[in-house]
DRENDO-1510 file (C-alpha; in Angstrom, 1 decimal, always signed):
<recs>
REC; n; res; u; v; w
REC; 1; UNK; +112.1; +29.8; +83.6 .
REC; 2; UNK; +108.6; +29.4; +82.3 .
REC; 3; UNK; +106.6; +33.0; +81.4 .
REC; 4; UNK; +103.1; +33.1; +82.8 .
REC; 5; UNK; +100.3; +34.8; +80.8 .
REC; 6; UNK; +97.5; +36.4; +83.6 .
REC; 7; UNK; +97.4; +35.2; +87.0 .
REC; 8; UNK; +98.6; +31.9; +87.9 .
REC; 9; UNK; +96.1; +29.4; +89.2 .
REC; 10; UNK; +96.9; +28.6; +92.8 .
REC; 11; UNK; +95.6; +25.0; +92.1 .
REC; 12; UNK; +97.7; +24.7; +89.5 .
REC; 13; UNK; +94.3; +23.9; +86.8 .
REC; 14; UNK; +94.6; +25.4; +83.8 .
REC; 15; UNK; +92.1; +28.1; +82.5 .
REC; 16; UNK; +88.3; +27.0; +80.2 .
REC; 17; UNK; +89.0; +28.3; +77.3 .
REC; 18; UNK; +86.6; +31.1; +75.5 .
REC; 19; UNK; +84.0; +29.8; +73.4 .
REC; 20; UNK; +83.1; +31.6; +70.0 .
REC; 21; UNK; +80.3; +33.8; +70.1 .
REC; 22; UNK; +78.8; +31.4; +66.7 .
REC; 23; UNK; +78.9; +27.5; +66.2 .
REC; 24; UNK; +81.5; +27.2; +63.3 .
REC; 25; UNK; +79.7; +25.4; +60.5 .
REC; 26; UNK; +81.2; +22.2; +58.9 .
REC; 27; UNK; +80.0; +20.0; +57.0 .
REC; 28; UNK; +76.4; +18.6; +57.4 .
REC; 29; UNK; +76.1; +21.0; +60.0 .
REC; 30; UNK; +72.7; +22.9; +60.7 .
REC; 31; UNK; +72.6; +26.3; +62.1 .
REC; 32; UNK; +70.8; +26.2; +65.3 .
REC; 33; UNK; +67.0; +27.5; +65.1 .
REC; 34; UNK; +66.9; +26.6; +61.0 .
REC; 35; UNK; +64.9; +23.4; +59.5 .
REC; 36; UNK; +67.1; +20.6; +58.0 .
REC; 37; UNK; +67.9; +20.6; +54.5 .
REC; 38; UNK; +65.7; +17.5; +53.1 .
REC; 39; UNK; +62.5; +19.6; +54.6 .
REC; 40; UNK; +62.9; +22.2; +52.1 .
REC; 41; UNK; +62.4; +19.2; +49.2 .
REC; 42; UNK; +59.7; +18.3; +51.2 .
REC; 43; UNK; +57.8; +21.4; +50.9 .
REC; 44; UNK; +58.7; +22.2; +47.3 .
REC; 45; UNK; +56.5; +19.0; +46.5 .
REC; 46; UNK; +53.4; +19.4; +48.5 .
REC; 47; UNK; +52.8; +23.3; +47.6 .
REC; 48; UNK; +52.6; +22.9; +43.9 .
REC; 49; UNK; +50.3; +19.7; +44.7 .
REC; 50; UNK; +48.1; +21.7; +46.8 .
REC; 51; UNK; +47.5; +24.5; +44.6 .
REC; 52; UNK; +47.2; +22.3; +42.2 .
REC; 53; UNK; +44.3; +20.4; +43.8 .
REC; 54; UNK; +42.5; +23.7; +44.8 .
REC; 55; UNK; +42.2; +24.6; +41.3 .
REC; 56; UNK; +40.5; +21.8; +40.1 .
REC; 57; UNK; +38.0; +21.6; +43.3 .
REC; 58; UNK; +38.3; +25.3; +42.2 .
REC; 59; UNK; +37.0; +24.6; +38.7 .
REC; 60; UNK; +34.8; +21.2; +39.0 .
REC; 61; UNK; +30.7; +22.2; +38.3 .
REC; 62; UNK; +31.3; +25.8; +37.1 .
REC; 63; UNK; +29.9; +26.3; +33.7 .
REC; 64; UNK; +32.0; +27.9; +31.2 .
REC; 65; UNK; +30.4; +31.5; +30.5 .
REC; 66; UNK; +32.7; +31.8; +27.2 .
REC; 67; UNK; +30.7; +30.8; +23.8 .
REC; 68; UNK; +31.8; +27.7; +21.8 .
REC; 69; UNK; +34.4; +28.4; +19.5 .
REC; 70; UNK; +33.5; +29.0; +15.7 .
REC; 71; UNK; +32.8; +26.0; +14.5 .
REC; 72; UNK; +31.9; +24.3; +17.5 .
REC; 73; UNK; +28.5; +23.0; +17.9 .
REC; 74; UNK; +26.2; +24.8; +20.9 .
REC; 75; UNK; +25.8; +22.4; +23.6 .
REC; 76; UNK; +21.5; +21.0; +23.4 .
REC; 77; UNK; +19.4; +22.7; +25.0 .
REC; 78; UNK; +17.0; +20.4; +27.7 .
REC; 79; UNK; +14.3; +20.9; +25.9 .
REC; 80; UNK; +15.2; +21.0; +22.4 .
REC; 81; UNK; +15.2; +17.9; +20.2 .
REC; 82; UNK; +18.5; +16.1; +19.6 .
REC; 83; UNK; +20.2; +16.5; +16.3 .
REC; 84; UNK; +20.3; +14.0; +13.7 .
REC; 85; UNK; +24.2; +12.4; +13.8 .
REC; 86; UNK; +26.4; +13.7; +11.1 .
REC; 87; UNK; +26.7; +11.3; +8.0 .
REC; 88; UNK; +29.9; +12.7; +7.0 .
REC; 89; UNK; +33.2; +11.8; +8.1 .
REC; 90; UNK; +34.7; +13.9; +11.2 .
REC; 91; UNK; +35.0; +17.6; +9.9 .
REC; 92; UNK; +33.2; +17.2; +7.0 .
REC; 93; UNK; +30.8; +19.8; +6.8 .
REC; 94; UNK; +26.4; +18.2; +6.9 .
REC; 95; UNK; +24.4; +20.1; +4.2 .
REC; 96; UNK; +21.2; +21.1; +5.7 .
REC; 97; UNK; +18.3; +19.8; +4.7 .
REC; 98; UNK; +14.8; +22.0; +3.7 .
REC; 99; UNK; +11.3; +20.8; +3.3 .
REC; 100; UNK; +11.1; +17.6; +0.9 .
REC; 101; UNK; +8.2; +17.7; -1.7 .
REC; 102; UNK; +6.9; +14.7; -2.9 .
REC; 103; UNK; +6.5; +14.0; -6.4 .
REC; 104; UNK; +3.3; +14.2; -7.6 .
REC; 105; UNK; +1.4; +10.9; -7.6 .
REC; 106; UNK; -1.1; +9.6; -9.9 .
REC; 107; UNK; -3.9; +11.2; -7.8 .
REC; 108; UNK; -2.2; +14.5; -7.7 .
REC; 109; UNK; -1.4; +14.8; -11.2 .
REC; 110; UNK; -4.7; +16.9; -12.7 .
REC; 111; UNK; -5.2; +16.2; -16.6 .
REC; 112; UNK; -4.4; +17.8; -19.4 .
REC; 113; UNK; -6.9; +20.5; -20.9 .
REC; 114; UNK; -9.0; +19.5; -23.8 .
REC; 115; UNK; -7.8; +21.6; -26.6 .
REC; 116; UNK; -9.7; +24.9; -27.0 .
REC; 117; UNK; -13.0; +24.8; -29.3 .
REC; 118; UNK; -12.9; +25.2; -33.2 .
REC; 119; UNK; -16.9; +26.2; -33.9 .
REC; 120; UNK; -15.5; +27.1; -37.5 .
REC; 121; UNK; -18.2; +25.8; -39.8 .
REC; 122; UNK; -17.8; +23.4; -42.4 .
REC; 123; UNK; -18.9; +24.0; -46.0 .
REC; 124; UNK; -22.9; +24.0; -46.1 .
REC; 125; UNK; -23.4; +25.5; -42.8 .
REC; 126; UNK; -23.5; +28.1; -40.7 .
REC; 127; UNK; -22.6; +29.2; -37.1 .
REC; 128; UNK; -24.6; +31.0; -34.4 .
REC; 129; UNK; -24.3; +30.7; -30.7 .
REC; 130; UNK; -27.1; +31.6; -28.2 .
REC; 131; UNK; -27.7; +30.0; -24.8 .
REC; 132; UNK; -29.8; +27.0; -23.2 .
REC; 133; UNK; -31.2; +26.0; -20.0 .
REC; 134; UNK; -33.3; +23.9; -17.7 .
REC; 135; UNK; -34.5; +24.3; -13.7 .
REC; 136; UNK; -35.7; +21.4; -12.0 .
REC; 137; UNK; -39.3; +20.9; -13.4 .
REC; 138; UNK; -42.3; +20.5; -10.6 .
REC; 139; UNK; -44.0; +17.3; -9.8 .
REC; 140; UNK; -46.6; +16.3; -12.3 .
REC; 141; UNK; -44.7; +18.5; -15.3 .
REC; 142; UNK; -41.9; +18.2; -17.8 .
REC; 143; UNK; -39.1; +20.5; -19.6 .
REC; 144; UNK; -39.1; +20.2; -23.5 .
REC; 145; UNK; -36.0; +21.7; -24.7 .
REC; 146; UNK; -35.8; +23.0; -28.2 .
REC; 147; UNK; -32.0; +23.1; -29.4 .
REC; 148; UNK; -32.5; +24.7; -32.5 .
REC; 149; UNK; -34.1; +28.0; -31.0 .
REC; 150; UNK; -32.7; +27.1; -27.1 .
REC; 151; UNK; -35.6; +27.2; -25.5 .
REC; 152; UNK; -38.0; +25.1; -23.3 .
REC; 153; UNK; -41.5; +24.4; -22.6 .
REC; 154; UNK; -43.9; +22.7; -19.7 .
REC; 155; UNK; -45.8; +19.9; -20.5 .
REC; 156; UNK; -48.2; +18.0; -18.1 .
REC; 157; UNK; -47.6; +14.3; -17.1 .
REC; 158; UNK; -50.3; +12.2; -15.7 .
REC; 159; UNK; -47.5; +10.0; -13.6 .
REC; 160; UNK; -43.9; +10.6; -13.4 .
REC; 161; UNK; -43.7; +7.2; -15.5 .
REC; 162; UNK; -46.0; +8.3; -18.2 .
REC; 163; UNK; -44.9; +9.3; -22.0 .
REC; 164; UNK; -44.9; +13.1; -23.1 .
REC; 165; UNK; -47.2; +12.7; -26.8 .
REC; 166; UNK; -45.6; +12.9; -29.4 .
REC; 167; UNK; -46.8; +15.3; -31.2 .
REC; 168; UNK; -45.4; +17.4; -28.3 .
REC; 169; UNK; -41.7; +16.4; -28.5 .
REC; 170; UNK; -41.6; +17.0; -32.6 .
REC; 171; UNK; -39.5; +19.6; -32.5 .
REC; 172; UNK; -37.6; +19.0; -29.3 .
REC; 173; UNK; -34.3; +17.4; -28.6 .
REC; 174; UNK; -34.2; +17.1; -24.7 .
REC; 175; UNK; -36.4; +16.2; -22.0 .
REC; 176; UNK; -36.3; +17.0; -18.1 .
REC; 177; UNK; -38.5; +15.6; -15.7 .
REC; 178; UNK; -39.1; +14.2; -11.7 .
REC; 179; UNK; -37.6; +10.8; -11.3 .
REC; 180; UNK; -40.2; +8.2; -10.9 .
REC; 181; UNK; -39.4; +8.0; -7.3 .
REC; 182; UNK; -38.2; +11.7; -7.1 .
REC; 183; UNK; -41.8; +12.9; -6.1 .
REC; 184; UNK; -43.0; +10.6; -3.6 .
REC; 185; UNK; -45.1; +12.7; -1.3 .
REC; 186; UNK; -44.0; +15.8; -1.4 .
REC; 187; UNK; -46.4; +16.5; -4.4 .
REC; 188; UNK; -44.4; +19.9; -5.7 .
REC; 189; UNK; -40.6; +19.6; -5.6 .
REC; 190; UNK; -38.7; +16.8; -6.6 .
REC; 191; UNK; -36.2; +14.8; -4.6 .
REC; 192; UNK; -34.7; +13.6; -7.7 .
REC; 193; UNK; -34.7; +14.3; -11.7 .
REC; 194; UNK; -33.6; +12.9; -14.8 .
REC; 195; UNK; -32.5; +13.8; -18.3 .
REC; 196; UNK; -33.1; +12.4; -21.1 .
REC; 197; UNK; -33.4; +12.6; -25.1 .
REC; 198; UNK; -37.0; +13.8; -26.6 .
REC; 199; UNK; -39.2; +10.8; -27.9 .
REC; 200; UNK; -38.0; +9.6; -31.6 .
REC; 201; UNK; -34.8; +11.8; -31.2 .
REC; 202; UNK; -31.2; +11.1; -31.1 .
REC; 203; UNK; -28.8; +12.4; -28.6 .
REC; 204; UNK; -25.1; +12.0; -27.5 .
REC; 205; UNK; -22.7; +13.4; -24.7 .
REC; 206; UNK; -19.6; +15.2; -25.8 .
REC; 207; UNK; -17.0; +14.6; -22.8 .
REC; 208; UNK; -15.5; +16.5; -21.6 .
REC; 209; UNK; -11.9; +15.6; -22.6 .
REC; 210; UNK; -12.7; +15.4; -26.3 .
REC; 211; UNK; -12.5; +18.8; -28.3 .
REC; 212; UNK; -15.7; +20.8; -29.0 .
REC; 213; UNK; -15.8; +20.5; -33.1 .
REC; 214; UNK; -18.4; +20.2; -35.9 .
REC; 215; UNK; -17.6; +17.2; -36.7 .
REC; 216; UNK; -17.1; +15.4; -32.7 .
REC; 217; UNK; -20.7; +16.8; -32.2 .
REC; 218; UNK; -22.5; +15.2; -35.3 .
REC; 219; UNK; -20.5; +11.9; -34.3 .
REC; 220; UNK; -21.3; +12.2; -30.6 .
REC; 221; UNK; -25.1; +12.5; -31.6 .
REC; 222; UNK; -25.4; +9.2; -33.1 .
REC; 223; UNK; -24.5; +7.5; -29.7 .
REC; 224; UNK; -27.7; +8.0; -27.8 .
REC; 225; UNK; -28.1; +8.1; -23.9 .
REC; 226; UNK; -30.7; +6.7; -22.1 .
REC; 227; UNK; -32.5; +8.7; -19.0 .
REC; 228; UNK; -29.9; +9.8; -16.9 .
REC; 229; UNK; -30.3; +10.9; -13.2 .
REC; 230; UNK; -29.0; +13.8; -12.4 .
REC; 231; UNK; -27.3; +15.2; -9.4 .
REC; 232; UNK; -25.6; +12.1; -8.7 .
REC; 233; UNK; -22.8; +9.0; -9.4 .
REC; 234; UNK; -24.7; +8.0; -12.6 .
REC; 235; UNK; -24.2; +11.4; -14.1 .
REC; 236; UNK; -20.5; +11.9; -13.8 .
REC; 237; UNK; -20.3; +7.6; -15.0 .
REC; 238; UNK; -22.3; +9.0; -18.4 .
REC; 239; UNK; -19.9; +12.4; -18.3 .
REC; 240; UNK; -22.5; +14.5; -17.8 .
REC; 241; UNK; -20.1; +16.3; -16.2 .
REC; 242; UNK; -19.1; +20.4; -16.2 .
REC; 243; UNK; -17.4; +21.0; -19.7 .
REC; 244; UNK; -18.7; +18.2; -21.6 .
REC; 245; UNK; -21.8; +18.9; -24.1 .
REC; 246; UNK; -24.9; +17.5; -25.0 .
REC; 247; UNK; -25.4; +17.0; -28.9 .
REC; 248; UNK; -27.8; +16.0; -31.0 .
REC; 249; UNK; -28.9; +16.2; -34.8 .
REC; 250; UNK; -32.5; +18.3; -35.2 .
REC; 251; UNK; -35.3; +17.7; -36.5 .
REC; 252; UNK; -34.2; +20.9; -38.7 .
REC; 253; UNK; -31.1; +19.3; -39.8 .
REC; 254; UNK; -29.0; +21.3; -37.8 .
REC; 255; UNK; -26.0; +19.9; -35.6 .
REC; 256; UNK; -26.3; +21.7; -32.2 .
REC; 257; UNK; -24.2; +21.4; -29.0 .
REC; 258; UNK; -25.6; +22.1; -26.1 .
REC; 259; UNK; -22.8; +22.8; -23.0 .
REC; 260; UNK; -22.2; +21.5; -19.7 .
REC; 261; UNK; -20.9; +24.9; -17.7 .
REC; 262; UNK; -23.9; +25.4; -15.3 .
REC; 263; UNK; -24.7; +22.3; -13.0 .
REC; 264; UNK; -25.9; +22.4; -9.6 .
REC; 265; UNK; -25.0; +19.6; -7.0 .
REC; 266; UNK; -28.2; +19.1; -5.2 .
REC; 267; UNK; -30.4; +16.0; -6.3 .
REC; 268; UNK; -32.0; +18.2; -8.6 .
REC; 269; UNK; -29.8; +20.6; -10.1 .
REC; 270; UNK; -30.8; +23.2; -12.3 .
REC; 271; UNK; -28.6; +22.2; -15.8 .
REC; 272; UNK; -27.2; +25.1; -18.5 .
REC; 273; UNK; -24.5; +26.9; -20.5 .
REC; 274; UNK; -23.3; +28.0; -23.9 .
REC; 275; UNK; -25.3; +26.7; -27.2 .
REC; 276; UNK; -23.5; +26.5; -30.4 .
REC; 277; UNK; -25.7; +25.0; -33.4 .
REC; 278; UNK; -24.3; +24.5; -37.4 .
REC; 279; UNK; -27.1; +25.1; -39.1 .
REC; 280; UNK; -27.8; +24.3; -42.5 .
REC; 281; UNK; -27.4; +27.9; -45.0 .
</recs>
């Protein structure tokens, strides 16, 4: 005898049975309404490539706000100039550089001082000091320059070429006077002058570089010049220059020196300065 569970099918089919409320899992099974398994590698690649990408569109053309680093060199400016390259190896720190001077050339190189005076006088004479000086003389007229007293007196040419007598220049050491072409047609004021030494007297230039002594003087007077004129290239060639010194012997005996400190740089300059004569006691 056979038990029977429920009612008996009339048919004699046997029941459907139940089916569980869940899908049982097994293995490689994939809950329905979920994505398979390799998907989830799939998207664990792309998202960190894609944020990845967005940064550096993200980033690409936008200046960096934050200063250079200490150290660092600023980045050039458009319009500034672009440094020099480093001479030194990498991290080696470039000295900078100041103004250069140039060493002085021979042109820039200004000469030495002539040693300071000695007006001491030697045994036999005696110093005094005074002053001397000559303006451009008119046309038709001469300076006579006395060096013993250091003074000056007129005396009328006929021609700019002609000879002062003599009996006018015997006690006279210098003479200034128009050039021969200095007049021309102006008839009052020179264009042009020249010194000179008096008729039948003696006189030297001093220059400038040589020191101012008795006994220079007396050997500078012996040397002579010739009419000079003035104002121009001749006169700094003979050193008649500022500082230099016009000497001569008188007719007195006396060794006088006659300086250079007052000299005008037109054609005609007006000529002076200091007078220092050793005179005989």
């Amino acid at each position: 005898m056979t038990g029977t569970v429920g009612q008996p099918d009339p048919e004699g089919v046997p029941p459907r049975p139940d089916e569980p409320p869940h899908p049982v899992a097994g293995a490689g099974a994939v809950p329905a309404g979920h994505p398979p398994r390799w998907a989830w590698w799939v998207i664990g690649i792309v998202v960190p490539v894609l944020g990845t990408a967005a940064t550096v569109f993200a980033t690409t053309g936008k200046k960096d706000p934050s200063p250079p680093a200490t150290g660092a060199p600023a980045p050039a400016s458009a319009s500034a100039p672009s440094a020099a390259p480093a001479s030194g190896p990498p991290g080696s720190a470039t000295p900078s550089v100041g103004p250069v001077t140039p060493l002085p050339g021979p042109s820039s190189v200004s000469a030495s001082p002539p040693a300071a005076p000695d007006l001491s006088a030697p045994a036999g004479y005696q110093v005094r000091q005074g002053r001397w000086g000559v303006a451009p003389p008119l046309c038709g007229g001469t300076l006579l320059v006395d060096l013993d007293a250091g003074v000056s007196t007129t005396a009328a040419l006929r021609s700019t070429s002609a000879e002062v007598p003599a009996e006018l220049t015997a006690r006279t050491e210098l003479e200034y006077r128009p050039h021969s072409q200095g007049c021309g047609m102006s008839g009052i004021t020179p264009s042009s002058t020249e010194l000179r030494s008096a008729v039948g007297r003696q006189v030297g230039v001093l220059r400038a570089d040589q020191p101012q002594t008795f006994e220079n003087c007396r050997s500078a007077a012996g040397t002579g010049f010739g009419a000079v004129r003035m104002g121009g290239k001749t006169a700094q060639e003979r050193g008649l220059v500022r500082g230099a010194a016009l000497c001569s012997v008188t007719d007195q005996g006396s060794v006088a020196m006659a300086r250079v400190e007052d000299l005008g740089s037109d054609a005609a300059p007006a000529v002076g300065g200091g007078l220092v004569v050793w005179s005989k006691g």
